[in-house]
C-alpha positions as CSV (number, residue, x, y, z in Angstrom):
1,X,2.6,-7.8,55.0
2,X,2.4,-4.2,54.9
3,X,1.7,-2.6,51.4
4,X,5.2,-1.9,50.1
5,X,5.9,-5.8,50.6
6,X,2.5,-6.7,48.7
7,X,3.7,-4.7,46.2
8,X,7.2,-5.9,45.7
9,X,5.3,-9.6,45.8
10,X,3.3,-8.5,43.0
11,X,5.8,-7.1,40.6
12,X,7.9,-9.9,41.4
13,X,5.0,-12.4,40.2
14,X,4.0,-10.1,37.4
15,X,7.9,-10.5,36.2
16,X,7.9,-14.3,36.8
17,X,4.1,-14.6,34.9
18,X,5.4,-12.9,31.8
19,X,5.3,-15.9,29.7
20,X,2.1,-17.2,30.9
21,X,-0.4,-15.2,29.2
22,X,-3.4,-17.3,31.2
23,X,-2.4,-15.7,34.5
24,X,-4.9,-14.1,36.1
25,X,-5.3,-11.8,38.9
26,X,-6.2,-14.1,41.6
27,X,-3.0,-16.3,40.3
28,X,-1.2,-13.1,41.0
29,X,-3.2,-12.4,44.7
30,X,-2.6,-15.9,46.1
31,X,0.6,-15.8,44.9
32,X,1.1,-13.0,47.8
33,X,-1.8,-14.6,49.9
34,X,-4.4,-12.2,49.9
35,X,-7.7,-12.4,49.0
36,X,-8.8,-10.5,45.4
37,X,-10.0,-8.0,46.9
38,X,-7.6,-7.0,49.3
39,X,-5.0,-7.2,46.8
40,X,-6.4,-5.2,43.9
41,X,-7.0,-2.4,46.9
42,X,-3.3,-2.4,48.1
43,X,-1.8,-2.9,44.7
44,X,-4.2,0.0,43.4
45,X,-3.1,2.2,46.0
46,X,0.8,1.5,46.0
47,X,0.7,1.4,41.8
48,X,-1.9,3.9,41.0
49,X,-3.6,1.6,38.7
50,X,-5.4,-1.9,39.1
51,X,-3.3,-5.3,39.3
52,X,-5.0,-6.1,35.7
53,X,-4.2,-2.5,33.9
54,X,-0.5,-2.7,35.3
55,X,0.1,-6.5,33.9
56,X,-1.5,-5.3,30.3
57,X,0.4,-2.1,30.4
58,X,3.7,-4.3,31.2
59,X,2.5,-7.0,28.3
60,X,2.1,-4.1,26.0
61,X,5.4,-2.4,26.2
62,X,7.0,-5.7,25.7
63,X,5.5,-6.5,22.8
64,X,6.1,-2.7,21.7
65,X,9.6,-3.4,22.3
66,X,9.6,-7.0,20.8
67,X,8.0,-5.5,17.5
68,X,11.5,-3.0,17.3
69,X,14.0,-5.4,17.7
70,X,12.3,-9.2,16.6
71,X,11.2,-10.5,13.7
72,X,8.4,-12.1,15.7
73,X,5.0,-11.8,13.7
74,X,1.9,-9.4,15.2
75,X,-0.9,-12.3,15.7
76,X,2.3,-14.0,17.6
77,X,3.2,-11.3,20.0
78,X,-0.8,-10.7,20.2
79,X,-1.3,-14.1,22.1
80,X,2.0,-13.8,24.0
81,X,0.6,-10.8,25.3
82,X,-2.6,-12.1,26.0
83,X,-5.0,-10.9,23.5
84,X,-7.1,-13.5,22.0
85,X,-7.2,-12.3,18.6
86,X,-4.9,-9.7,16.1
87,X,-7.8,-7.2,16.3
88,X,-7.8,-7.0,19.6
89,X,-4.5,-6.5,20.2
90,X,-4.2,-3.6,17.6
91,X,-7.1,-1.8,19.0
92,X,-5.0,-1.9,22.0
93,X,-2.0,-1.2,21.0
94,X,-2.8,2.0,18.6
95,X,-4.9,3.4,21.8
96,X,-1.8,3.0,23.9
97,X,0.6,4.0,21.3
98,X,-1.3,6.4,18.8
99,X,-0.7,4.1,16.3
100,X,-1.2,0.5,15.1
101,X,1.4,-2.1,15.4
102,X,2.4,-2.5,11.8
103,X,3.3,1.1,11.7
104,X,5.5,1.4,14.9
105,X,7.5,-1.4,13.9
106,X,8.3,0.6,10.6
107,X,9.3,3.9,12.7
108,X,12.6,2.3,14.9
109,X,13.5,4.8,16.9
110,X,10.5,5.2,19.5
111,X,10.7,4.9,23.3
112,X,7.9,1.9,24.3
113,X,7.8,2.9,28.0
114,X,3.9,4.2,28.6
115,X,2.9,6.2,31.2
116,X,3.2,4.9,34.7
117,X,2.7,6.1,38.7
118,X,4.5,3.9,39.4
119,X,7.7,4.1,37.3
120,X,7.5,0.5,37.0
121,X,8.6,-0.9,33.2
122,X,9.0,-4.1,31.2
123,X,12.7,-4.4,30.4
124,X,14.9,-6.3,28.1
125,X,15.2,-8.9,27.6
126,X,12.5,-10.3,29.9
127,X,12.3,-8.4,32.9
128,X,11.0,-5.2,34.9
129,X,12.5,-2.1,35.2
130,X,11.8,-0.4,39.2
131,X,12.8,3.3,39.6
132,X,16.3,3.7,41.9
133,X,15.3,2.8,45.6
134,X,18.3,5.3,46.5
135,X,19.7,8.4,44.8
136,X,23.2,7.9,43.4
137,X,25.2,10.6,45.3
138,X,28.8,10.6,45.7
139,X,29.4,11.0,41.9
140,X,30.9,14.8,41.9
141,X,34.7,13.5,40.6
142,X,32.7,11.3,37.5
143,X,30.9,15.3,36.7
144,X,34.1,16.9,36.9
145,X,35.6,14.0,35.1
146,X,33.1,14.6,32.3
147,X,33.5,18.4,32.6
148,X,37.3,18.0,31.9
149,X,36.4,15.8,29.0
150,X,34.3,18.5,27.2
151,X,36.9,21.1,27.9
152,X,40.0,19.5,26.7
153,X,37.9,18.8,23.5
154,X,37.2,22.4,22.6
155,X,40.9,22.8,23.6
156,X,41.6,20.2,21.3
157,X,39.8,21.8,18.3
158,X,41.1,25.0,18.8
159,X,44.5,23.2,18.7
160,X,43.3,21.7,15.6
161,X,42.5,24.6,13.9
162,X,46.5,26.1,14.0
163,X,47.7,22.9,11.4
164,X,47.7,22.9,8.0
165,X,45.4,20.6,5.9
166,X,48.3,18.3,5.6
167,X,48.6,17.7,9.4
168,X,45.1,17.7,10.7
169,X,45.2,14.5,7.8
170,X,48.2,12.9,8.5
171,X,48.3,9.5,9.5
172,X,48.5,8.6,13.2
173,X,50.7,6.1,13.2
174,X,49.8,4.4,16.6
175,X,46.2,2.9,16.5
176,X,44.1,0.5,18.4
177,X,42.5,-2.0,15.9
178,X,38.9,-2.9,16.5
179,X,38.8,0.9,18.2
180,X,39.8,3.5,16.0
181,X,42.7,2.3,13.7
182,X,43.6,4.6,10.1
183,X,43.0,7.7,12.2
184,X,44.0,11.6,12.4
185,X,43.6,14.4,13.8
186,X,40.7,15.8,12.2
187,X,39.2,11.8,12.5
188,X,39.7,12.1,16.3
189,X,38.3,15.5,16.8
190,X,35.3,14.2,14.9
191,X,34.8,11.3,16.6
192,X,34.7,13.1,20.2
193,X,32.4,15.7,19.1
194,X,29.6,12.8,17.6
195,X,30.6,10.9,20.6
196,X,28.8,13.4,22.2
197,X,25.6,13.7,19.5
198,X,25.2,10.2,19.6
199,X,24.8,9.9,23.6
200,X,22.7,13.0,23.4
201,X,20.1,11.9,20.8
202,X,20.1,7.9,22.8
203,X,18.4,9.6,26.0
204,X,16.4,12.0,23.9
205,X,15.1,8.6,21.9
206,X,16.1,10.9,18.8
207,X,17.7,9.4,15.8
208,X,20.8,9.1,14.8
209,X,23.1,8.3,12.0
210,X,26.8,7.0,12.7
211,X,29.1,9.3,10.4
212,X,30.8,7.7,7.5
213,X,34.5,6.5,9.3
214,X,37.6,6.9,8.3
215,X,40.5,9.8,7.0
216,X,38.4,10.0,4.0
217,X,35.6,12.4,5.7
218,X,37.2,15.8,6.0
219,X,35.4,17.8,8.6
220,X,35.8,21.3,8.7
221,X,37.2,22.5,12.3
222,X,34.6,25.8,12.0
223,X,32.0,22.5,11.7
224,X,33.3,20.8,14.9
225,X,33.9,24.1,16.4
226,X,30.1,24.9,16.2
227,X,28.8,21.4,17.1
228,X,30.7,20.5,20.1
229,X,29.6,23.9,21.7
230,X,26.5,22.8,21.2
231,X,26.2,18.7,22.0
232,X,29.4,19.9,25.0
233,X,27.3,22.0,27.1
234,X,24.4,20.1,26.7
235,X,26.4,16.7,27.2
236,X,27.7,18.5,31.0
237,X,24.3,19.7,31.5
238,X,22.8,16.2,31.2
239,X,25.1,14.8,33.5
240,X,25.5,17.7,36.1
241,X,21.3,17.0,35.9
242,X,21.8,13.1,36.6
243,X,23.7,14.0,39.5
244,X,21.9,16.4,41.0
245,X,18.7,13.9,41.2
246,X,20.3,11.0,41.7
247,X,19.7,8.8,38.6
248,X,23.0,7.4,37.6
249,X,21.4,4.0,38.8
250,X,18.3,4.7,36.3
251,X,18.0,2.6,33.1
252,X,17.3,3.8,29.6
253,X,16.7,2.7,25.8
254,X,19.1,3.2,23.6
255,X,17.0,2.5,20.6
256,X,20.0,3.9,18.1
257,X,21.1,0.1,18.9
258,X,20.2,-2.6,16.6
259,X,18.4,-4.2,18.3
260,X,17.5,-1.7,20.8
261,X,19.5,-2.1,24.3
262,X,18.9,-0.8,27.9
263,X,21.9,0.9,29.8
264,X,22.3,2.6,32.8
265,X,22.9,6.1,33.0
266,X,26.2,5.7,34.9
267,X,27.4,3.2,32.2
268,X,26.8,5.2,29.5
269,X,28.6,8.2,31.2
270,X,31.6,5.7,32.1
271,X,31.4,4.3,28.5
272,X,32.3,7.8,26.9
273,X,35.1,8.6,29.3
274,X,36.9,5.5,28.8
275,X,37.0,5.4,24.8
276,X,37.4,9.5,24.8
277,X,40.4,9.2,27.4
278,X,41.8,6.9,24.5
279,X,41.5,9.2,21.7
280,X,42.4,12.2,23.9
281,X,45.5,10.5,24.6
282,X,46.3,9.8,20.8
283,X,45.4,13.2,20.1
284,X,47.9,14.7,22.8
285,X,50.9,12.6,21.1
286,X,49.8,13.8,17.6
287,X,49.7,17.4,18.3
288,X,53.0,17.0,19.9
289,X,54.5,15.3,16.8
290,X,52.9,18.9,15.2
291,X,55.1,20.8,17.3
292,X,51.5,21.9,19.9
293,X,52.8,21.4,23.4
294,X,50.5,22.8,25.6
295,X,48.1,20.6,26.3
296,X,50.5,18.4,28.3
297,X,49.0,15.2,28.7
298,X,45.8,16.3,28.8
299,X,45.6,15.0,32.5
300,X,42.2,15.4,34.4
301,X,43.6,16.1,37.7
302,X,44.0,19.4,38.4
303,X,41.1,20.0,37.3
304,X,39.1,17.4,38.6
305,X,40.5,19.3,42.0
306,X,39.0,22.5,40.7
């Protein structure tokens, strides 16, 4: 086998050994049927760091992770991570992580991925995370798409800002229940702009706090004015960045979640169009009903063809 095989053999039985905290590394070498040495050599080389430090690294960050979204107690996710006592295990943990377990699990909103050569990452529920073997190219309409999006937003707003009081809060009589149901204008507008914050502050592993729903939050169209210019160019910015490397095939933590779940790039970008294209498309009948015609149907294709 040549050393991009041993390696594939090796995360595959580090993935498979997760649950058996006895394994050891010559478990691991025969399992791809080379002697200790030879294997810790190749794996070294491939990995940038020994068989034994990858598999404790791995261990670690899903215990870091377990201790965010389970109930599971320390000594308990000590021994499934193969530390013989809670002592060691929190020395080990607070000099990975700056910080002993205790406290982590009392700060939600931290990213458990440590530093790796490799890119290679425990993820959820009970796997490994491997970097994109390919770059994602092909995916210029899904920019545009999301470029449109942005811009019929702020188009939106400023739309928003020619009504009265009275119709930026004026029922909207057609709703989707379970989606966005007792809605308005201003609700909509809202909703689009933090659809936007939220995303943002998931792949920064920033906080964030769901606004309060419903026609009872009046938002100020200066406020959404100001905030989508912001969280908009940096939303297009993100993705036009995405693109441009090739990482719409890349996971990440959304650890806004409760408990904290992994999603792809891409479906995160596909998530937002589909539920904005929704609201857009309320928002379009509503400003009609207000007498604001021209938007059209806020239809992507002409622009989409530039």
């Amino acid at each position: 086998m040549n050393s991009t095989d041993v390696f594939a053999g090796f995360v595959t039985a580090v993935a498979d050994s997760l649950d058996q905290p006895e394994t050891t590394g010559r478990d691991l070498a025969r399992q791809v049927y080379l002697s200790r040495s030879h294997f810790d050599r190749v794996v070294a080389a491939v990995a940038g760091e020994s068989p034994s430090a990858f598999r404790r690294r791995v261990l670690l960050e899903r215990a870091a992770y377990r201790l965010l979204a389970e109930d599971s107690g320390v000594l308990d996710l000590a021994i499934d991570a193969g530390y013989g006592s809670h002592e060691a295990f929190t020395r080990a943990f607070s000099r990975a992580y700056g910080m002993p377990p205790r406290e982590w699990r009392r700060e939600p909103s931290r990213r458990f991925f440590l530093a790796a050569p490799s890119g290679v990452h425990f993820q959820p529920p009970a796997g490994l995370r491997l970097p994109a073997t390919k770059e994602a190219r092909g995916m210029d309409v899904l920019v545009r798409m999301v470029e449109h999006h942005v811009w019929l937003t702020g188009e939106m707003i400023e739309r928003g800002d020619r009504l009265s009081a009275g119709q930026l809060d004026q029922p909207i009589e057609l709703s989707v229940e379970g989606i966005d149901d007792d809605v308005s204008i201003r609700y909509l507008l809202d909703r689009l702009v933090w659809q936007e914050e939220m995303w943002l502050a998931s792949v920064e592993d920033r906080p964030f706090q769901v606004p309060e729903c419903g026609r009872e939050v009046i938002t100020p169209i200066a406020e959404l004015r100001t905030r989508h210019a912001d969280a908009g160019s940096r939303f297009v910015a993100l993705v036009n960045r995405l693109n441009e490397e090739g990482r719409f095939d890349e996971t990440f933590v959304d650890t806004t979640c409760e408990p904290p779940r992994v999603f792809t790039y891409g479906g995160m970008v596909a998530h937002v169009l589909t539920f904005a294209a929704h609201r857009r498309s309320l928002l379009v009948g509503a400003f009609c009903s207000a007498g604001i015609t021209d938007l059209g149907f806020g239809d992507p294709m002409h622009f989409v063809a530039g």
